[in-house]
C-alpha positions as CSV (number, residue, x, y, z in Angstrom):
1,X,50.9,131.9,84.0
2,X,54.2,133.6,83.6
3,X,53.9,134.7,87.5
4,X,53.2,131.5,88.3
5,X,56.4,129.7,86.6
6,X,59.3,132.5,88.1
7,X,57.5,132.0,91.5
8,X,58.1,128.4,91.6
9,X,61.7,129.1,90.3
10,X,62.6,130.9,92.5
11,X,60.9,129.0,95.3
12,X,63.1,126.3,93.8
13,X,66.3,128.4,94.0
14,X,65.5,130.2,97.3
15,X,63.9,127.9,99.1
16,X,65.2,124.1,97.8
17,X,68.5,125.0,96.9
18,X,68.8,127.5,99.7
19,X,68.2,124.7,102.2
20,X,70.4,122.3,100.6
21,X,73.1,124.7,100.9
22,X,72.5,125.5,104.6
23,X,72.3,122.0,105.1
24,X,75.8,121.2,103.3
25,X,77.3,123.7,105.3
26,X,76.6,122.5,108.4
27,X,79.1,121.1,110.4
28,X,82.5,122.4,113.0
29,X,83.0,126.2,112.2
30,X,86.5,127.0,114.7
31,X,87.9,130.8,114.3
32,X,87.2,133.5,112.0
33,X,88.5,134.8,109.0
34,X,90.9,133.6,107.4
35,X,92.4,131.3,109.6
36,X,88.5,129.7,110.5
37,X,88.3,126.0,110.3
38,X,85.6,125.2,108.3
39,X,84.2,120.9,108.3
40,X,81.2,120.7,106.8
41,X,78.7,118.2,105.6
42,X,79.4,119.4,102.1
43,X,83.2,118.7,102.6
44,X,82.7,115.0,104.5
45,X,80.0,113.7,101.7
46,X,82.8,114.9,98.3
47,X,85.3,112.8,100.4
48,X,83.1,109.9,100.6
49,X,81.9,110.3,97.5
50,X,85.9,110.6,95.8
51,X,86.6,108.1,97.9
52,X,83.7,105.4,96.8
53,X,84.1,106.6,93.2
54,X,88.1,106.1,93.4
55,X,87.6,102.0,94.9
56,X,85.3,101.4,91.6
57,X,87.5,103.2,89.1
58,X,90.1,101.1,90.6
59,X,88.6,98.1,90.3
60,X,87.7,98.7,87.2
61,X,91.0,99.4,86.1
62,X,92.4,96.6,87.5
63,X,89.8,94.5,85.5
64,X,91.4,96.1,82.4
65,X,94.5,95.3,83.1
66,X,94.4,91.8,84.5
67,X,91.4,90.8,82.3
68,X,94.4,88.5,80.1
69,X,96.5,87.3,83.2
70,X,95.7,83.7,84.7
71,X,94.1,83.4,88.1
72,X,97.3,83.2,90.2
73,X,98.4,86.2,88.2
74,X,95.2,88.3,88.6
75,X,95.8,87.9,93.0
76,X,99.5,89.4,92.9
77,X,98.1,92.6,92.0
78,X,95.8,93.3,94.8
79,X,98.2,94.6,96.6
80,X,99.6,96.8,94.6
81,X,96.2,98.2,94.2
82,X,95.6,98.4,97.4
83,X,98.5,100.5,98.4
84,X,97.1,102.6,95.4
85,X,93.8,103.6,96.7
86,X,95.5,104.4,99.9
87,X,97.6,107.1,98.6
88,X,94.8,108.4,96.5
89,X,92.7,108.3,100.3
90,X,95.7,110.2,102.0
91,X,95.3,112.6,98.9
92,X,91.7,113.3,99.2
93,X,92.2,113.6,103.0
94,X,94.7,116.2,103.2
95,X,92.6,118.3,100.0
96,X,89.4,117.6,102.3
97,X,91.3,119.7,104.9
98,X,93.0,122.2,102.6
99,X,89.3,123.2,101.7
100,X,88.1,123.2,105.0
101,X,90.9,125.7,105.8
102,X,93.6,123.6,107.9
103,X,97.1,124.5,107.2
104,X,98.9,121.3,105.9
105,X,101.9,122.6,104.8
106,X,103.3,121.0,107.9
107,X,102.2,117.5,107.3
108,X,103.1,117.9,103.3
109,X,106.9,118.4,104.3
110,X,106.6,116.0,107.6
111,X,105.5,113.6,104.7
112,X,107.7,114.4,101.9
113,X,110.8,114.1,104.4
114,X,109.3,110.6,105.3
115,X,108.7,109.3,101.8
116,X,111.9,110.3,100.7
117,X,113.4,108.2,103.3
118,X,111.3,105.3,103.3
119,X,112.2,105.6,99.0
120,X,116.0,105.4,100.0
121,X,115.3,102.8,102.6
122,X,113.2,100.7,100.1
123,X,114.9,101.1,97.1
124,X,115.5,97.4,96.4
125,X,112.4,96.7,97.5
126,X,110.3,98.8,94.9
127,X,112.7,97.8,92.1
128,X,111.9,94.3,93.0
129,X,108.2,94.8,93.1
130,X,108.5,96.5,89.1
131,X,110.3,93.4,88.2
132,X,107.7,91.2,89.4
133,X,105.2,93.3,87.6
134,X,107.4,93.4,84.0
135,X,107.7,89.9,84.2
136,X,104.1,88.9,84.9
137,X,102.9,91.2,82.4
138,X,105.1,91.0,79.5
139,X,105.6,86.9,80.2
140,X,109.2,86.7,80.2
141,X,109.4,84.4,82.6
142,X,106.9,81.5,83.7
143,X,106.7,78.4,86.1
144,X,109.0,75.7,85.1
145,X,111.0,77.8,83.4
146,X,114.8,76.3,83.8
147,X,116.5,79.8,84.2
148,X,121.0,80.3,85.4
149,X,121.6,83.6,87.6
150,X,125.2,83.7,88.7
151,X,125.9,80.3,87.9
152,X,123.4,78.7,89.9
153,X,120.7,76.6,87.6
154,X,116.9,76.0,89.4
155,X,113.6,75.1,88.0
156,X,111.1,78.2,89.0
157,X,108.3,77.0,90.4
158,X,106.6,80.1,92.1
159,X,106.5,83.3,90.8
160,X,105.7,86.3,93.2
161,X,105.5,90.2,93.0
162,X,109.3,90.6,95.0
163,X,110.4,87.2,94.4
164,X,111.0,84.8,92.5
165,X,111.5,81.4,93.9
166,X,113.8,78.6,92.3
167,X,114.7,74.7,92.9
168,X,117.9,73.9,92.4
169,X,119.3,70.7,91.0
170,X,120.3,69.4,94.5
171,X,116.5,70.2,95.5
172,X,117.5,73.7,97.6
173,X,115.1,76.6,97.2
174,X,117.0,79.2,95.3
175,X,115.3,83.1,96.3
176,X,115.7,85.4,93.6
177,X,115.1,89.3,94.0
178,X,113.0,90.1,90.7
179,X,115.0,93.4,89.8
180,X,117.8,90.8,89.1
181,X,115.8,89.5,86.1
182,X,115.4,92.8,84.7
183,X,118.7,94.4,85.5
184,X,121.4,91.1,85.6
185,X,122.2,89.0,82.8
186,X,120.1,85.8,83.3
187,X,119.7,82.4,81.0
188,X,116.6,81.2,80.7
189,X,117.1,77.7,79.0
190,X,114.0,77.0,78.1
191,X,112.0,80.3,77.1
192,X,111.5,79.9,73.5
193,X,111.1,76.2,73.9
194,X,111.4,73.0,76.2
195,X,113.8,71.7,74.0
196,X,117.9,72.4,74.4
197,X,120.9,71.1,73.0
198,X,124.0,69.5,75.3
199,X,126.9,67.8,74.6
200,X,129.6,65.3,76.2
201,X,133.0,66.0,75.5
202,X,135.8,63.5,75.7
203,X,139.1,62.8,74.2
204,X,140.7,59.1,72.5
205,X,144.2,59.2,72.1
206,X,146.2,59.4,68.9
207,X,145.6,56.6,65.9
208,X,142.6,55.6,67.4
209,X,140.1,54.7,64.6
210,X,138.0,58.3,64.4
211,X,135.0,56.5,62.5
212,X,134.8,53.8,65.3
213,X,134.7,56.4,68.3
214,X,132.3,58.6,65.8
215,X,129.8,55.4,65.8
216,X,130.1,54.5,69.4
217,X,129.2,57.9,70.6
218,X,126.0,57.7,68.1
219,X,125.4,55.0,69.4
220,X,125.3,55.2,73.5
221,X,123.3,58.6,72.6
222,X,120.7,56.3,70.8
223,X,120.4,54.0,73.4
224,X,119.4,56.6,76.0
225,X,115.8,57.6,76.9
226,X,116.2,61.2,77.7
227,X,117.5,61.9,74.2
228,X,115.5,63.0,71.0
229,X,115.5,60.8,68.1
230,X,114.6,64.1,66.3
231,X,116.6,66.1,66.2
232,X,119.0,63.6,65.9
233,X,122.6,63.3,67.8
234,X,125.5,64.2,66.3
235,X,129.2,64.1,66.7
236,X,131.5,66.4,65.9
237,X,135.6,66.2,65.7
238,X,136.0,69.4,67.9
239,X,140.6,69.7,68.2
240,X,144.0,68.2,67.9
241,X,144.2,68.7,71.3
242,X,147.7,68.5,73.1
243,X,147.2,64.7,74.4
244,X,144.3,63.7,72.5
245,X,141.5,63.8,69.7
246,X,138.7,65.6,71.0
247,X,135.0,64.5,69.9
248,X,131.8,65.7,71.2
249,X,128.7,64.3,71.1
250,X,125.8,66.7,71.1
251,X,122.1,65.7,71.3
252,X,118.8,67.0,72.6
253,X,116.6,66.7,75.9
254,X,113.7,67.8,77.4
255,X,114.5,67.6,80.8
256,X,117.1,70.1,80.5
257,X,117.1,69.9,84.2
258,X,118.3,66.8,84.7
259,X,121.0,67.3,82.0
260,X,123.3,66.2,84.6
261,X,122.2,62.7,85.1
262,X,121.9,62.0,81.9
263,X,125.6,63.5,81.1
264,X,126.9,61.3,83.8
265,X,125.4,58.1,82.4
266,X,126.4,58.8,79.0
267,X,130.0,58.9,80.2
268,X,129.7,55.7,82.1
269,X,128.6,53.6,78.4
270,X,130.9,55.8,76.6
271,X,134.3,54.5,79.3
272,X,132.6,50.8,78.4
273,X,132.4,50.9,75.0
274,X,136.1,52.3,74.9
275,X,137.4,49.4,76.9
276,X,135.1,46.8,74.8
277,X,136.7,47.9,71.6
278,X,140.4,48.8,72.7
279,X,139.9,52.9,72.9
280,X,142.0,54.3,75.2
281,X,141.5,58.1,76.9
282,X,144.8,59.6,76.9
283,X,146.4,60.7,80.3
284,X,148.3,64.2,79.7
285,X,151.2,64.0,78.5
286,X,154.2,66.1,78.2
287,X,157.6,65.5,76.5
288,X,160.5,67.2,79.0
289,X,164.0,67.6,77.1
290,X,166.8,68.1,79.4
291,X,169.9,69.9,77.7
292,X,173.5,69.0,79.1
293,X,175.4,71.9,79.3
294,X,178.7,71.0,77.3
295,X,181.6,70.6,79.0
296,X,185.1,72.8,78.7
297,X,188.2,70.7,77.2
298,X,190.7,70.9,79.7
């Protein structure tokens, strides 16, 4: 019995695996010694298999990660993971070659060398791709966002892994490199909310009757349709300025992106009201002394 069990073990490890083996290493033998090129079987199925197993690890991973993100979000990663698995493929093809004894110490510097100048070449561009990634991921900015970069104010609208794309308030498409959003100082008006807070400014000249301007500017910020009722407006008695009394009126909006318009026809009930009730806006005014030089007594 105990002859019969080691002679099918070792028909099993003679034999079966023996075969395998031989069968694995079957495939272009070039040279001898140490500088043969050996491409076997063996070597062609671990690549496939790497390979296969690196696409569903992948996958998976990106699952993981994405699993939270919105649909739209989930379809600007695919390419990031695609250029991934293609630098893990070059990888397993130039070990796949190591092993089968070709010398790629050539094509490892021809490659660093081209990689380092593709990085300097691409700088901008990789910093811009981060910044799209950091902004989908951690949410800091979103679509309708109002946002200011170097003075100019657009309403975001699309939101892409290099790019971030903007309409401004005379309806131009404002392009926006992400890194700036990550490495400029940018306002994004309506992040924590939708709500924000503006104000009109203007100046009544002096003895003008402060309560009366203080009601009239309640008053035309009441009567508009863009303004909040709650918060509520308010005015404040800002300066003695140099001509006149300055008053602002501040108030809230949700269409922060309009603020303009509505700004504009504030002023235009504010100039009426002034002329229906005798409140005059100051021009500038300066007071010039002119000294005589005195004359000598003859």
């Amino acid at each position: 019995m105990q002859d019969g069990a080691e002679e099918i073990k070792e028909i099993i490890t003679e034999d079966l695996w023996g075969s395998i083996k031989d069968f694995l290493d079957l495939g272009f033998h070039i040279g001898e010694g140490e500088k043969s090129i050996d491409l076997t079987i063996g070597l062609l199925l671990l690549l496939t298999v790497t390979i296969v197993v690196t696409k569903f690890l992948l996958k998976w991973l990106r699952q993981i990660f994405t699993r939270k993100m919105e649909q739209e979000d989930k379809h600007k990663f695919t390419s990031v993971f695609k250029f991934i698995n293609y630098v893990i493929y070059l990888i397993a093809v130039l070990v796949t070659l190591s092993a089968a004894g070709v010398d790629i110490t050539l094509v490892i510097t021809a490659s660093a060398a081209l990689f380092v100048g593709l990085g300097l070449a691409l700088q901008e561009l990789f910093k811009d791709i981060l910044g799209g990634i950091f902004i989908i991921v951690d949410k800091s900015l979103q679509v309708g966002d109002v946002v200011e970069v170097d003075g100019k104010v657009g309403k975001v609208f699309e939101i892409k892994l290099r790019t971030t794309r903007a309409i401004t308030r005379d309806d131009k498409v404002l392009i926006l490199p992400n890194h700036k959003f990550i490495s400029d100082i940018v306002y994004n008006y309506t992040q924590n909310h939708r709500t924000t807070r503006e104000k009109v400014s203007v100046g009544v000249a002096y003895g003008s009757d402060v309560d009366l301007v203080t009601k009239i500017l309640e008053e035309v910020a009441n009567t508009q349709k863009q303004v909040l009722k709650n918060p509520k407006p308010f005015v404040l008695f800002e300066d003695f300025g140099d001509s006149a009394l300055m008053f602002s009126i501040y108030f809230f909006t949700n269409d922060t992106f309009r603020d303009p318009r509505i700004k504009s026809e504030m002023r235009y009930q504010i100039n009426n009201k002034f002329k229906e009730n005798n409140v005059s806006i100051p021009f500038p005014q300066r007071d010039i002394h002119i000294i005589q030089p005195k004359q000598e007594k003859t």
